[in-house]
N, C-alpha and C positions, 0 to 999 in steps of 0.2 A: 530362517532363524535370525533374530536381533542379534545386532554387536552385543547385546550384555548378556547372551547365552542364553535367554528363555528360550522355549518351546516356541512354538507360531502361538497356539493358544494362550498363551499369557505374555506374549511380547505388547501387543497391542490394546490400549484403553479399551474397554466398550465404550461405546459413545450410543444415548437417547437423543432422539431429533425431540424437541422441546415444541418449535412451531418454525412456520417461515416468516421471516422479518421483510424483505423485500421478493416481488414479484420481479418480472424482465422488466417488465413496464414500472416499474416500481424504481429500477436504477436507473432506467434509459433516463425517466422524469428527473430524478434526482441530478444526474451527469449533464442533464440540460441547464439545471439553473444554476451549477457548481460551474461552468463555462462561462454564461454568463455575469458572476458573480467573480471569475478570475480576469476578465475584461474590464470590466470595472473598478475592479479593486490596481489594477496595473494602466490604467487608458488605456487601452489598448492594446496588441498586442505585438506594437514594432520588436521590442527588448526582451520577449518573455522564450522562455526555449523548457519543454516539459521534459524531466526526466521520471519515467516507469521504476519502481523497485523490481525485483524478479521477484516472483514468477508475476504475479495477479497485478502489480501496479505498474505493468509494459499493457497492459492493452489497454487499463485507464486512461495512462498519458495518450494512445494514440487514436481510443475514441476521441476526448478532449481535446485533442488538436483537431481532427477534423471538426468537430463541432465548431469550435475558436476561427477555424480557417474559414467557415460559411456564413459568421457572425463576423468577422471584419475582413473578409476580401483577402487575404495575406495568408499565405504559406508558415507553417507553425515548427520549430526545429522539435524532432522529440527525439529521446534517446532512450539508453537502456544501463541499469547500474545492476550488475548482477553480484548478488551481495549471498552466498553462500554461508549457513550458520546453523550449527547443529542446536536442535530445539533447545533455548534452556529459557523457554516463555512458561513451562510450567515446573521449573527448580530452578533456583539459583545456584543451586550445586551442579551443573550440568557448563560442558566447555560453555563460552563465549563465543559473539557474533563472528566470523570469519569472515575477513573481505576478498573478494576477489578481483581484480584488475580485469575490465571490461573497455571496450570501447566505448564512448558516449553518442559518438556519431557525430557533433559538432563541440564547438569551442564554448567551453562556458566563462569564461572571462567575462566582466563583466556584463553580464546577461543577468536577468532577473529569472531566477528559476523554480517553478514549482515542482517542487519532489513529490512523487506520489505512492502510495500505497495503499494493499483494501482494507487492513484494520490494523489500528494503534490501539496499541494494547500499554505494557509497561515501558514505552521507550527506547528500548535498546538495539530493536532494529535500526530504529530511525537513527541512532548514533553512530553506529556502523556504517550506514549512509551517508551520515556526514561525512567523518572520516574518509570514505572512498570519496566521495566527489569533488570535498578538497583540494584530493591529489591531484583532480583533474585542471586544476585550474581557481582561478579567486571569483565567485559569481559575482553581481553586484549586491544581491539577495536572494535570499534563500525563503519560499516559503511552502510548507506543506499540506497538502490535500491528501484527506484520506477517504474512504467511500464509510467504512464507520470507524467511530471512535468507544472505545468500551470502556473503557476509566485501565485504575489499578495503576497510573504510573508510577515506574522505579527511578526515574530521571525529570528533570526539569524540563517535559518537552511538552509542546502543545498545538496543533494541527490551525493554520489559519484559514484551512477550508473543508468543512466537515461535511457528507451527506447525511450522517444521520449520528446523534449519540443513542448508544443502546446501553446502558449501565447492565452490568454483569456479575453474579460470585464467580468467583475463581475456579469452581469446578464447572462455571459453563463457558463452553467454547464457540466462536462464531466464523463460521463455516461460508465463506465467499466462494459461488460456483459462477465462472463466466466463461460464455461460449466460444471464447480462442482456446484453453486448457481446458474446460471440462465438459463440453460438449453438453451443457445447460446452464440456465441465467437464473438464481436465485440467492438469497443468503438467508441463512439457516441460525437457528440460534440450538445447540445441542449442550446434553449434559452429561458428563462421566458416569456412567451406570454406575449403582454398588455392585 
């Protein structure tokens, strides 16, 4: 039974699979040239330290480091921001982001930092993310990679390393499966049944 007291059968959206947006080989491709492209965009990667959002943007950051570690020789600091928030991506009337105090794993003080996540949607995850890693410390920069970007933001926030933009209405939801949590590699583009 949901916290809001439905049945099982009406707690839960249907959701239709609409089609698949990325194959495995379809993100590996993508996470290859977003690496490269975060090398670049930083020279290199003496100052750069990746932090993962939970759940789905901890394995992004630590593909990426290893990738970044086999493109410049150097060991890559990644961390993990566990950022707890009860859904309110589909109402505004629903609590707000809740942060949770996590270890990072290293010092982000001046560090240039790419924050990561698998999809920006309205922003306010990514808010909640700031706010937590704030605390942890003053970076030198802060910049975001997210694996896609779907529009619809509610904040002034905007990803400086995209893999993919997939424009979206509001009743369709994009579904990242990766093989550390879901024990397959693809993303999904679904829509709310009626």
């Amino acid at each position: 039974m949901s916290e809001t007291g439905n049945t099982p059968e009406t707690s839960a959206p249907r959701l239709r699979e609409k089609g698949r947006l990325m194959s495995a080989s379809e993100i590996e491709r993508t996470l290859v040239r977003l690496a490269h492209e975060i090398v670049e965009r930083n020279e290199g990667a003496a100052n750069l330290g990746l932090v993962g959002i939970k759940r789905r943007g901890v394995p992004l950051a630590q593909r990426l480091a290893r990738m970044i570690e086999k493109i410049e020789k150097q060991p890559v600091d990644v961390g993990t921001l566990d950022i707890s928030f009860y859904r309110d991506d589909l109402s505004t009337d629903g609590p707000r982001p809740k942060v949770v105090d996590g270890d990072l794993g290293f010092d982000v003080n001046g560090r240039d930092i790419i924050l990561m996540d698998d999809v920006l949607y309205t922003g306010r995850t990514i808010r909640a993310a700031l706010d937590a890693l704030f605390d942890h410390g003053r970076p030198k920069s802060v910049q975001l990679l997210v694996l896609i970007d779907r529009g619809h933001r509610e904040l002034p926030i905007q990803a400086t390393f995209t893999g993919r933009m997939v424009p979206t209405s509001r009743r369709e939801i994009i579904e990242v499966k990766l093989n550390e949590i879901d024990a397959q590699e693809q993303v999904l583009l679904v829509e709310l049944a009626d």
